[in-house]
N, CA and C atoms as an extended XYZ file, in Angstrom:
447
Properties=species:S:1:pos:R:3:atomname:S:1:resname:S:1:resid:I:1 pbc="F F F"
N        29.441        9.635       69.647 N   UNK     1
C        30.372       10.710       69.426 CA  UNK     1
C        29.976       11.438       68.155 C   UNK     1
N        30.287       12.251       68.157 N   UNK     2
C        29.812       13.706       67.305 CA  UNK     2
C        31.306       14.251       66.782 C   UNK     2
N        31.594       14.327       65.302 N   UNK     3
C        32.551       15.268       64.935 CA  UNK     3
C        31.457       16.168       64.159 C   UNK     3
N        31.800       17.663       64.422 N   UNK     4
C        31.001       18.897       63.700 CA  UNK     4
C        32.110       20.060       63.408 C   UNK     4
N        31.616       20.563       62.634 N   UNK     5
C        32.452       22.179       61.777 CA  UNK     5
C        31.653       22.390       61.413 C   UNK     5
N        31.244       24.134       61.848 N   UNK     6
C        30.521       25.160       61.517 CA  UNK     6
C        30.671       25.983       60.751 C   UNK     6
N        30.754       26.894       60.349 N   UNK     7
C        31.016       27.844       59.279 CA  UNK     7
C        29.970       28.900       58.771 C   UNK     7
N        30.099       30.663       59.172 N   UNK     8
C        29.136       31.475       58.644 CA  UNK     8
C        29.668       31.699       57.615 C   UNK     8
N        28.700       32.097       56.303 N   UNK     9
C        29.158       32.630       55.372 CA  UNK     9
C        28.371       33.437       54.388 C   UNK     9
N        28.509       34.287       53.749 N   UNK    10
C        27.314       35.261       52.863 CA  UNK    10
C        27.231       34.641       51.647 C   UNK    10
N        26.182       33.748       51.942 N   UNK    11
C        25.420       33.000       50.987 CA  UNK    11
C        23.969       33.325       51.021 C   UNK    11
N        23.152       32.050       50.233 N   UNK    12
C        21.954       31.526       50.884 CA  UNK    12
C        21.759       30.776       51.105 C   UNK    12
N        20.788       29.565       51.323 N   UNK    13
C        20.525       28.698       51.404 CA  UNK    13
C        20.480       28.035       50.118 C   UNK    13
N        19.697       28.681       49.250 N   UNK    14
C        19.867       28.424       47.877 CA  UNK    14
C        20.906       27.913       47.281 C   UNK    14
N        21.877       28.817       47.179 N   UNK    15
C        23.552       28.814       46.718 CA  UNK    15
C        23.988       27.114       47.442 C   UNK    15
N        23.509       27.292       48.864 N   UNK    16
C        24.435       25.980       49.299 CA  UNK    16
C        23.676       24.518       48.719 C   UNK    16
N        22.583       24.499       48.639 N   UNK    17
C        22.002       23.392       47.892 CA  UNK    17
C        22.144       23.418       46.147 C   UNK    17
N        21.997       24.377       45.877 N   UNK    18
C        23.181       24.258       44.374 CA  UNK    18
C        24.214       23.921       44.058 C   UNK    18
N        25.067       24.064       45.152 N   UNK    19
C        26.399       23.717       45.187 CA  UNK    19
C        26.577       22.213       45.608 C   UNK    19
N        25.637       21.895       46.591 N   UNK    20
C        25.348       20.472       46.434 CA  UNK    20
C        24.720       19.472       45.553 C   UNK    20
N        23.581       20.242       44.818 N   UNK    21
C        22.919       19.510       43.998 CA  UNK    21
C        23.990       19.197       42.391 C   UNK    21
N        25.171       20.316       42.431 N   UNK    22
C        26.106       20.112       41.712 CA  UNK    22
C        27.580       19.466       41.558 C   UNK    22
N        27.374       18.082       42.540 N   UNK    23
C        28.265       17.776       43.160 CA  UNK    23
C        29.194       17.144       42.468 C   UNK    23
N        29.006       16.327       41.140 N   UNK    24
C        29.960       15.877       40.406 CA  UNK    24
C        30.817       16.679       39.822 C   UNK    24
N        30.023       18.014       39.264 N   UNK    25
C        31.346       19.446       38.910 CA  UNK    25
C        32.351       20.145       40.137 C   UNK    25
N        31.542       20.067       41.512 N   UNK    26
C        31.998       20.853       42.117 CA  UNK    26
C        32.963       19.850       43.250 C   UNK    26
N        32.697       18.560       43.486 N   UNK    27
C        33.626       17.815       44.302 CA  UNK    27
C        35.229       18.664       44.458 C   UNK    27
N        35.861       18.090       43.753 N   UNK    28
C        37.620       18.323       43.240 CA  UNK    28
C        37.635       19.700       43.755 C   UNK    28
N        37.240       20.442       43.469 N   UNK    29
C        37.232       21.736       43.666 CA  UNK    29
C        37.010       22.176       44.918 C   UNK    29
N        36.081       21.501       46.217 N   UNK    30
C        35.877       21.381       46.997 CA  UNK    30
C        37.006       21.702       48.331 C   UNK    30
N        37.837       20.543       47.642 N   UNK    31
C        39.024       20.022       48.393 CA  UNK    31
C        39.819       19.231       47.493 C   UNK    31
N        40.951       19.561       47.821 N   UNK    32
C        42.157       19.094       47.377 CA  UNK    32
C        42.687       17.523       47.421 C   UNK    32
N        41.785       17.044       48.761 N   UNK    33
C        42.007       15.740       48.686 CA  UNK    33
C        40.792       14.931       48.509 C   UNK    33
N        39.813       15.645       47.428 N   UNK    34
C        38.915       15.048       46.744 CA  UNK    34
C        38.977       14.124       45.921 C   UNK    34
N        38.909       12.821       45.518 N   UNK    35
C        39.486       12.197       44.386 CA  UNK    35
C        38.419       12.065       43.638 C   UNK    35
N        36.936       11.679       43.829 N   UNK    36
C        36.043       10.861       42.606 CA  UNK    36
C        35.236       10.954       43.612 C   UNK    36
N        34.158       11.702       42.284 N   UNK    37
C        32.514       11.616       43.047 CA  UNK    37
C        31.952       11.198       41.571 C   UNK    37
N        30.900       10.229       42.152 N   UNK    38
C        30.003       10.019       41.059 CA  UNK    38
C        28.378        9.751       40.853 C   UNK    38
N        27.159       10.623       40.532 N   UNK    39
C        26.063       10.217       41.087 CA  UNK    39
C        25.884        8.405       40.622 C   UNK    39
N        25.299        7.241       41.456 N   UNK    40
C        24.937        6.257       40.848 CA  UNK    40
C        23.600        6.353       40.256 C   UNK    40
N        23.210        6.115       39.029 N   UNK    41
C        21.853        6.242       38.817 CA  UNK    41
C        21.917        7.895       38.600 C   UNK    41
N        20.495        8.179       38.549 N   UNK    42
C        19.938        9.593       38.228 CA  UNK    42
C        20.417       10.299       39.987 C   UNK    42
N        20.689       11.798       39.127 N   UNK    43
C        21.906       12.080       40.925 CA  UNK    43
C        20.838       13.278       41.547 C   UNK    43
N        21.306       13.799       41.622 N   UNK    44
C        20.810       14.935       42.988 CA  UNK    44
C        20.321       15.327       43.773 C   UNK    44
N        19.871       16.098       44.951 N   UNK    45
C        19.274       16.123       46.110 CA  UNK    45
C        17.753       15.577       46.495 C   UNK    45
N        17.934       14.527       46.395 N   UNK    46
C        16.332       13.416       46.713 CA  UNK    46
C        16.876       12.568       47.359 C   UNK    46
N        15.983       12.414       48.373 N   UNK    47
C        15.937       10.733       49.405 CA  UNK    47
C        15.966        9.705       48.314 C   UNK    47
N        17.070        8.849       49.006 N   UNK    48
C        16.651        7.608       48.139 CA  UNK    48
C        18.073        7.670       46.951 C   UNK    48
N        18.563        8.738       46.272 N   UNK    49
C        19.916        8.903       45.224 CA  UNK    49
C        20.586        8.297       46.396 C   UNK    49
N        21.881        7.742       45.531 N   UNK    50
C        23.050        7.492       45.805 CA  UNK    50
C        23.820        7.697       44.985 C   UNK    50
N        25.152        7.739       45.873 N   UNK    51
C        26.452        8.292       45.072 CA  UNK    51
C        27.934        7.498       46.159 C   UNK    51
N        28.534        7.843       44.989 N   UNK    52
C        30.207        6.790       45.585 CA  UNK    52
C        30.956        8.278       45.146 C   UNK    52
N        31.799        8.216       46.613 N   UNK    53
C        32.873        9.276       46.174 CA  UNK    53
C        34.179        8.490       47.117 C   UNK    53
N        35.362        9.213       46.631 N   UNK    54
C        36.975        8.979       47.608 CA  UNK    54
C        37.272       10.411       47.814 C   UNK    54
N        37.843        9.757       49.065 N   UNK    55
C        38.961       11.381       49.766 CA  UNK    55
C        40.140       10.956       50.074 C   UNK    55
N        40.986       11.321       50.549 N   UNK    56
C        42.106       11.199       51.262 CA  UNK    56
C        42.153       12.267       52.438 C   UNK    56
N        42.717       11.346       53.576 N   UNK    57
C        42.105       11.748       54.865 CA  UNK    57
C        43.326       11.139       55.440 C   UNK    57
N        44.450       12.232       56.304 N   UNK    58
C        45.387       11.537       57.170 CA  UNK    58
C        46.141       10.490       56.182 C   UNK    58
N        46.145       10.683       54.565 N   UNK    59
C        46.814        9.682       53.912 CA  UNK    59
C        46.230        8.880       52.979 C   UNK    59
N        44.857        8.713       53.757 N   UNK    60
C        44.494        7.020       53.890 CA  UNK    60
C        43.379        7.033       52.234 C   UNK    60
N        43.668        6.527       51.470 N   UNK    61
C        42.132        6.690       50.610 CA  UNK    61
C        40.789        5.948       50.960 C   UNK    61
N        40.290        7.233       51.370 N   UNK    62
C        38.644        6.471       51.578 CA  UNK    62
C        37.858        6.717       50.684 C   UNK    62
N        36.943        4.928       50.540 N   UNK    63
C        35.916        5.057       49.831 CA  UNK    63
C        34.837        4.783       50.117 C   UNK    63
N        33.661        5.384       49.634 N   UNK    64
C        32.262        5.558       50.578 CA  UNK    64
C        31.156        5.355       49.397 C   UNK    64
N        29.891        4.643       49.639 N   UNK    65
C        29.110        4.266       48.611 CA  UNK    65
C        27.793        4.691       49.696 C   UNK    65
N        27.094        5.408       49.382 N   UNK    66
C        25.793        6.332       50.275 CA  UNK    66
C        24.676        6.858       49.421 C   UNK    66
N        23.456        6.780       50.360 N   UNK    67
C        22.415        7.288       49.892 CA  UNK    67
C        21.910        8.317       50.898 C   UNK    67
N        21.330        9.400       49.696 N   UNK    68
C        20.353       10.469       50.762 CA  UNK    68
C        19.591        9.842       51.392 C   UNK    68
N        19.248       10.054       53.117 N   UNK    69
C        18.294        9.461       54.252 CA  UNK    69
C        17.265       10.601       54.151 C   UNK    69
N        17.946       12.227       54.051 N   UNK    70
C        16.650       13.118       54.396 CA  UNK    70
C        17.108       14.439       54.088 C   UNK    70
N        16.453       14.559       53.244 N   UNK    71
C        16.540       16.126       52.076 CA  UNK    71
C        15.497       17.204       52.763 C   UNK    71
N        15.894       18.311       53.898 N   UNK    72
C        14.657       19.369       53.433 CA  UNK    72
C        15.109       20.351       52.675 C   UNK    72
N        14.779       20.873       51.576 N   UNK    73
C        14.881       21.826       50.832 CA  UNK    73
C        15.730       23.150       51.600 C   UNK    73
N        16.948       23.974       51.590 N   UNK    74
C        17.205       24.980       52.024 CA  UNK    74
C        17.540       24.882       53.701 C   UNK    74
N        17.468       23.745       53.831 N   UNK    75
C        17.824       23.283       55.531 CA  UNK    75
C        18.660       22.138       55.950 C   UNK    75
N        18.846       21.259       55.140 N   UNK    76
C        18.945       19.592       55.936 CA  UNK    76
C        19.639       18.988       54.608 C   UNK    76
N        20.923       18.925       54.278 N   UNK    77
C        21.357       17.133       53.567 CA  UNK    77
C        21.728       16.305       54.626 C   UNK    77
N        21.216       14.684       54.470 N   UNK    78
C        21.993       13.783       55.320 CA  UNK    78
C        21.774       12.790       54.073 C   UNK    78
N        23.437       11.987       54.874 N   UNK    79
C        23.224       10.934       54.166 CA  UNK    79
C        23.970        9.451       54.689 C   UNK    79
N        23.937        8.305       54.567 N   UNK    80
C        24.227        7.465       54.906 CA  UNK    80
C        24.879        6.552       54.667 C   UNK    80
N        26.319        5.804       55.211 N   UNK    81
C        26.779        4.941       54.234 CA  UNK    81
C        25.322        3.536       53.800 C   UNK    81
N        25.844        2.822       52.679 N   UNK    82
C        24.845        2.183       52.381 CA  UNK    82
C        25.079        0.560       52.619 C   UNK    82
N        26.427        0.229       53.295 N   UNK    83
C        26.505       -1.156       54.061 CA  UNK    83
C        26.385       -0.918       55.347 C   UNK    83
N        24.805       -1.869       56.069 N   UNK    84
C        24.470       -1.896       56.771 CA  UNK    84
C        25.163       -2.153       57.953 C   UNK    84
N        26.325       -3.174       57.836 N   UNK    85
C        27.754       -2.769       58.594 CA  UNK    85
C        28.665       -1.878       59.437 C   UNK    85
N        28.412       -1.011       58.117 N   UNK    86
C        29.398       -0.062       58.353 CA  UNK    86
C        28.651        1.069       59.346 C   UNK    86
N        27.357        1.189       58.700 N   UNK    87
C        26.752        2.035       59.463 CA  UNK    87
C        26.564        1.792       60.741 C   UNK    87
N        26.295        0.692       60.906 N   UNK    88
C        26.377        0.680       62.920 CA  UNK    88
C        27.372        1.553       63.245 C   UNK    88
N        28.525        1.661       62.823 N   UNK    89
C        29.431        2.551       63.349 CA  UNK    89
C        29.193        4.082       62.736 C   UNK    89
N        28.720        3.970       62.016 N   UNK    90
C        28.905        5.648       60.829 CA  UNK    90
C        27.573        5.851       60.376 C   UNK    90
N        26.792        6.115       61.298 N   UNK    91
C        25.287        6.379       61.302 CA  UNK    91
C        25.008        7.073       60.154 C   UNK    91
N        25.506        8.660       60.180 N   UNK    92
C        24.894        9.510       58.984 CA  UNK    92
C        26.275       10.859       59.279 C   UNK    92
N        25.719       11.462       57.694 N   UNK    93
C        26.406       12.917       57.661 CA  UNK    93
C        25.587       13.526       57.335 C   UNK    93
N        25.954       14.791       57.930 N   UNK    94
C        24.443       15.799       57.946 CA  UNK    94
C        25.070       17.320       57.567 C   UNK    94
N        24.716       17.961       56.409 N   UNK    95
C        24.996       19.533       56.868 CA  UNK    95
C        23.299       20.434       56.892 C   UNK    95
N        23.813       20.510       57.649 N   UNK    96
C        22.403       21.582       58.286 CA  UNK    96
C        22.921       23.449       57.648 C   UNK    96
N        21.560       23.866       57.288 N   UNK    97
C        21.575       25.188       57.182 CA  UNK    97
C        20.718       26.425       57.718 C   UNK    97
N        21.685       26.869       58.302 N   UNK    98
C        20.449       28.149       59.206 CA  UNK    98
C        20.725       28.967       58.940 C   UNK    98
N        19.727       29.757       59.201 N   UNK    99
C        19.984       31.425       59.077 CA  UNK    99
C        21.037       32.244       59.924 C   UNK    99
N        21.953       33.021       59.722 N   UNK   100
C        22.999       33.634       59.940 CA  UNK   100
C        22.510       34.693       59.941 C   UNK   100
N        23.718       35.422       60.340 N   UNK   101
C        23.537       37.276       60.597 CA  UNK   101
C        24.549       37.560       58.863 C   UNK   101
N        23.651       38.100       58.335 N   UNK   102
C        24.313       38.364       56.739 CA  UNK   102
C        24.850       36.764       55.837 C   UNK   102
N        23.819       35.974       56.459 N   UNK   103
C        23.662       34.619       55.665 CA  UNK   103
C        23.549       33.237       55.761 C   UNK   103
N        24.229       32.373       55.876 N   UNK   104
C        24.349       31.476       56.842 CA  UNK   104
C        25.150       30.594       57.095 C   UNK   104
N        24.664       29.507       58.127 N   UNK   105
C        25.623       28.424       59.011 CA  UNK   105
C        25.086       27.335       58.278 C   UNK   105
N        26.161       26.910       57.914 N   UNK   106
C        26.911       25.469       57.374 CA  UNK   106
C        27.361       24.500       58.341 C   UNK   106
N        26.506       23.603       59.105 N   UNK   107
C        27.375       22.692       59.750 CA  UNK   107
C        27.065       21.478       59.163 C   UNK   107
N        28.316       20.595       59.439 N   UNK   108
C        28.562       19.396       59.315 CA  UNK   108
C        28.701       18.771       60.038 C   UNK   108
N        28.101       17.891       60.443 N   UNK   109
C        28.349       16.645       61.871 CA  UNK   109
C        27.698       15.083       61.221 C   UNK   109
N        29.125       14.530       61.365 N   UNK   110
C        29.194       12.901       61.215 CA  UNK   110
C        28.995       12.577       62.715 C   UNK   110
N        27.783       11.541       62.780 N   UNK   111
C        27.666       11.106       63.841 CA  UNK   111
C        28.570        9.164       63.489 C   UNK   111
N        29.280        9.349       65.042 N   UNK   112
C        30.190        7.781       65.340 CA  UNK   112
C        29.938        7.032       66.287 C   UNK   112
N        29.607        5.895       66.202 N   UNK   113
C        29.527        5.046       66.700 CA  UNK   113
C        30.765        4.037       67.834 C   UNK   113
N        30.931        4.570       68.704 N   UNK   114
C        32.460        3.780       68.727 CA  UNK   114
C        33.076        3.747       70.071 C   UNK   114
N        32.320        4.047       71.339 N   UNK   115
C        32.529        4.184       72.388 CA  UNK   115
C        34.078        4.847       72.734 C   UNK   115
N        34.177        5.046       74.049 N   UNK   116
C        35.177        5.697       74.705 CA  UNK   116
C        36.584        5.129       74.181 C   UNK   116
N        37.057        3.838       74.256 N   UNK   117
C        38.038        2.946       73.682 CA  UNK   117
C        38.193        3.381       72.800 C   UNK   117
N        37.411        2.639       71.818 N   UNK   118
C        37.519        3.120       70.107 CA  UNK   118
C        37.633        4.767       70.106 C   UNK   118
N        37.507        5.888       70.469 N   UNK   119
C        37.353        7.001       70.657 CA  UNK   119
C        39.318        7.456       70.481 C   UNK   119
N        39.369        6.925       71.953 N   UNK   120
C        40.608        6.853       71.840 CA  UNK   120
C        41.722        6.371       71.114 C   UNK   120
N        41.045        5.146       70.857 N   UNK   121
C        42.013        4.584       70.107 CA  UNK   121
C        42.422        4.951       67.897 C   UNK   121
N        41.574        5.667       68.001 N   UNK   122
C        41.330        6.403       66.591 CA  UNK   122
C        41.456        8.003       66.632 C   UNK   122
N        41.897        8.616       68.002 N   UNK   123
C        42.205       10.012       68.124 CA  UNK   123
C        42.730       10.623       67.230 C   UNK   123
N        43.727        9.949       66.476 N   UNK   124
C        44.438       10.832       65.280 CA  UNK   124
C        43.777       10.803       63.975 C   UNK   124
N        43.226        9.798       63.590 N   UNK   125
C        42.383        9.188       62.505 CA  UNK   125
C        41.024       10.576       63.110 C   UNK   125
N        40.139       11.102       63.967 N   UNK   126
C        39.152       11.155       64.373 CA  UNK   126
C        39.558       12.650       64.053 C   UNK   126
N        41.093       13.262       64.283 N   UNK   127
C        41.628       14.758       64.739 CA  UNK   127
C        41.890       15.362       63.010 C   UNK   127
N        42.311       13.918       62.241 N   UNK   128
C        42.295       14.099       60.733 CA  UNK   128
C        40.932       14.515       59.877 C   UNK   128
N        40.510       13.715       60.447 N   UNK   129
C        38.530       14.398       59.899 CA  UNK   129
C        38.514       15.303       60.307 C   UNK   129
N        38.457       15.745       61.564 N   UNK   130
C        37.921       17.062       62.056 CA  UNK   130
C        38.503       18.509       61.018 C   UNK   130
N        39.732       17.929       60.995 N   UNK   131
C        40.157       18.701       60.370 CA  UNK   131
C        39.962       18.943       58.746 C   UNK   131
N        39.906       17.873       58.214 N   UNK   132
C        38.973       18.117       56.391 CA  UNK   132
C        37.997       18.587       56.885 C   UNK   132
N        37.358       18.531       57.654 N   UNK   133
C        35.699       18.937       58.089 CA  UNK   133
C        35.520       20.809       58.005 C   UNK   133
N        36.818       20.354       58.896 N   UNK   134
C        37.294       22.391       59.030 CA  UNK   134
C        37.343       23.231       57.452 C   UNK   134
N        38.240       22.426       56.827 N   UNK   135
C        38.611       22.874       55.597 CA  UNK   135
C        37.574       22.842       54.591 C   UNK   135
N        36.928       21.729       54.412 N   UNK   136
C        35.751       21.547       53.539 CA  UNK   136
C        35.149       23.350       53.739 C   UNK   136
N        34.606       23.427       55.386 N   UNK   137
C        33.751       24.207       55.644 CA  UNK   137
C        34.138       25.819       55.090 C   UNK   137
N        35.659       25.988       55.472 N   UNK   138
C        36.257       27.494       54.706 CA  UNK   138
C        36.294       27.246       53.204 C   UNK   138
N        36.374       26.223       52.677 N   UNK   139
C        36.704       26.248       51.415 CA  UNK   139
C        35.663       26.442       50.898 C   UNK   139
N        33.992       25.941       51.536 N   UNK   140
C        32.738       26.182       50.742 CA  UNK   140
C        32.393       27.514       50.928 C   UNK   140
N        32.965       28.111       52.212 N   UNK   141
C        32.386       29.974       52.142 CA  UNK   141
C        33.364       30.640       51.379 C   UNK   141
N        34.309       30.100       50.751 N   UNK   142
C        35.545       30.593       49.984 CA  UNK   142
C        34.678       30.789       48.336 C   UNK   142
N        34.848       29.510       47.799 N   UNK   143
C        33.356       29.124       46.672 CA  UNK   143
C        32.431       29.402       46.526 C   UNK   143
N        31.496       30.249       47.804 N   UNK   144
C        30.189       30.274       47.291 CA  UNK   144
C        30.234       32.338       47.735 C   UNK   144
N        30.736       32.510       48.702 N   UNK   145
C        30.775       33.920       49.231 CA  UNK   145
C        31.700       34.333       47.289 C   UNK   145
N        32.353       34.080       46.760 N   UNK   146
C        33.251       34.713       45.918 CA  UNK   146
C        32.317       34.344       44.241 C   UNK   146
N        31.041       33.462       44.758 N   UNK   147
C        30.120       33.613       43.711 CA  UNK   147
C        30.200       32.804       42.254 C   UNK   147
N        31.116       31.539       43.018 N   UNK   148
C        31.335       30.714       42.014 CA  UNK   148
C        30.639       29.409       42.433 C   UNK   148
N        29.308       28.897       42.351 N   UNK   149
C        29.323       28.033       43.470 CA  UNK   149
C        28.211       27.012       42.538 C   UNK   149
């Protein structure tokens, strides 16, 4: 299973990997139910960094401890939780960047692990992401289109 949110926006590519590579200033700001990002070690967009951040999601505080899997410059963050555990279920998060008509697409897709059952049985938990996913995505063309990014 696949949760994704898209988003055009008049950026660049540039802007959006700045805005990522600036992630301990720009988290909170992000979203509202951002709580704590922190690079571990030396931080920013390289395979191999890790970082621990919390959200609140449907309530719940989540916390996540991950490393970059695969950086291309101006195209590609993914990243991975980093207990081997967990990930059977929560493979990777990915925002991809393409070229747009006056700039570009921002998507995000967490790939899940969790068959039809589990699918169901986490529908509201699954409808709550989708939805930060949504918001993340307006809130970053909000931030970066208005040139604060």
């Amino acid at each position: 299973m696949r949760l994704v949110a898209s988003t055009v926006m008049r950026t660049t590519p540039e802007a959006v990997f700045a805005f990522f590579d600036n992630m301990a200033e720009n988290y909170r700001r992000w979203h509202p139910d951002h709580v704590l990002f922190r690079w571990e070690g030396a931080g920013g967009l390289r395979e191999g960094v890790r970082f621990y951040f919390e959200e609140r999601i449907a309530g719940k505080l989540l916390k996540k401890r991950v490393r970059f899997t695969r950086i291309v410059p101006g195209r590609l963050i993914e990243f991975a939780l980093t207990n081997p555990l967990f990930r059977l279920v929560l493979p990777s998060i990915a925002f991809a960047i393409e070229p747009a008509e006056g700039g570009v697409r921002v998507t995000q897709t967490i790939r899940i692990r969790t068959g039809p059952v589990g699918a169901w049985l986490n529908r509201r938990e699954f409808a709550a992401v989708q939805q930060h996913m949504n918001e993340e995505g307006e809130n970053l063309k909000r931030i970066l289109e208005g040139g604060a990014g």
